[in-house]
DRENDO-1510 file (C-alpha; in Angstrom, 1 decimal, always signed):
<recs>
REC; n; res; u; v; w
REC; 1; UNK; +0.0; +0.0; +0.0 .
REC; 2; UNK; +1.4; +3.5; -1.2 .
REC; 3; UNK; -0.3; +4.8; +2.6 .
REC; 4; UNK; +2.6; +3.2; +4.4 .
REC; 5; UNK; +5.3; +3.1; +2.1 .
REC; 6; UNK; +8.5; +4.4; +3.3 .
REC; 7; UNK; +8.9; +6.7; +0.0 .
REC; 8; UNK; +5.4; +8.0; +0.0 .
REC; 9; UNK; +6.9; +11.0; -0.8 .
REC; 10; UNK; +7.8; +10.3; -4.4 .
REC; 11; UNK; +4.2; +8.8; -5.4 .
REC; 12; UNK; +1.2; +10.4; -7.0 .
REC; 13; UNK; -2.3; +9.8; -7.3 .
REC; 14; UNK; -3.6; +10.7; -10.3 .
REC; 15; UNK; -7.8; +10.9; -11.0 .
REC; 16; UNK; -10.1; +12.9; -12.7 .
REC; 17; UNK; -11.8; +15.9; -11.6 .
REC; 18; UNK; -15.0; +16.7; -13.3 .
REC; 19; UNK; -14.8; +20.2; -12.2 .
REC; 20; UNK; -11.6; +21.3; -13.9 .
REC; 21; UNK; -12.5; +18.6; -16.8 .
REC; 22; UNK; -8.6; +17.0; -16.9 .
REC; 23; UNK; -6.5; +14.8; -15.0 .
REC; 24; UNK; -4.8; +15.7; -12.2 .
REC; 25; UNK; -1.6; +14.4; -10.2 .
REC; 26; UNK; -1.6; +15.1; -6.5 .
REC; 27; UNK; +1.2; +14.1; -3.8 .
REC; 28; UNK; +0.0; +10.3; -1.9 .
REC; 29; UNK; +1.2; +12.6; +1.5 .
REC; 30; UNK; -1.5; +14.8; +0.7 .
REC; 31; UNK; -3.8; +11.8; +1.6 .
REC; 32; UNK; -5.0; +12.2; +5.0 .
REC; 33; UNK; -7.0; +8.2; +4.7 .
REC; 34; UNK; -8.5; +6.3; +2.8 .
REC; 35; UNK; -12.7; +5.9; +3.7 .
REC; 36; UNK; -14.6; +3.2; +2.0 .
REC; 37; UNK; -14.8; +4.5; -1.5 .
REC; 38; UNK; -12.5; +7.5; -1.4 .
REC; 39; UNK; -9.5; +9.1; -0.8 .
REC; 40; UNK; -9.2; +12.1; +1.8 .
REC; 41; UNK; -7.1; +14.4; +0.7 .
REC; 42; UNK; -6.1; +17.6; +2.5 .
REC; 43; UNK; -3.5; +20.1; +0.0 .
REC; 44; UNK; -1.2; +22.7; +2.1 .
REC; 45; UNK; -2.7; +25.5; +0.4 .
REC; 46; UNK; -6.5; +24.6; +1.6 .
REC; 47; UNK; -6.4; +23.0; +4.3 .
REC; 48; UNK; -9.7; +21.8; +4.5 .
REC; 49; UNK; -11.1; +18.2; +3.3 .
REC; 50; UNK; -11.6; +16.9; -0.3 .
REC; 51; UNK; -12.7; +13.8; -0.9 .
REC; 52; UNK; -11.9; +12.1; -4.5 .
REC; 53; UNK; -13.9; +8.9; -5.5 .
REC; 54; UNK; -11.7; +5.7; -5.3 .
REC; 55; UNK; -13.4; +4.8; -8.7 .
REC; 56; UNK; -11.9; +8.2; -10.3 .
REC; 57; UNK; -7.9; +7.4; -9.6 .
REC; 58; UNK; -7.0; +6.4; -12.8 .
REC; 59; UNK; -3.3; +5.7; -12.4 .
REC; 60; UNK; -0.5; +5.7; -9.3 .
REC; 61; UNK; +3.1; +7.8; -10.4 .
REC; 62; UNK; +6.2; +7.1; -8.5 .
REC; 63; UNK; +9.1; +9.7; -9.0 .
REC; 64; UNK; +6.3; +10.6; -11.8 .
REC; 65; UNK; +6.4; +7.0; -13.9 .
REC; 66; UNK; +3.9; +5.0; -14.1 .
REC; 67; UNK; +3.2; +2.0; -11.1 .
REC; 68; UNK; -0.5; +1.5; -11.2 .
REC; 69; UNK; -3.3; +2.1; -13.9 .
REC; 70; UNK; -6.6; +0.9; -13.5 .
</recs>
């Protein structure tokens, strides 16, 4: 699991959000946990919740090459 990997620093979870209509990368130590069907994800700049839909993460990076796609 990327959540306790020793290097979580270098991996990415990339999904897509409907609201900015593109794929977007963000840091796995942004992710706070992980609920039932999604990710919690709290970004330094907002610190405040977001939740991404498990079904939307389309691919894991690590050091930003591909190490999961669904």
């Amino acid at each position: 699991s990327v959540q306790i990997h020793q290097d979580k620093k270098n991996f990415q979870f990339k999904y897509y959000d409907q609201s900015q209509k593109k794929y977007v990368a963000i840091p796995a130590v942004w992710v706070k946990k992980i609920e039932k069907d999604a990710l919690v994800v709290v970004s330094p700049q907002q610190k405040q919740e977001i939740f991404i839909p498990i079904h939307r993460v389309t691919e894991v990076l690590y050091k930003g090459k591909q190490y999961w796609r669904l």
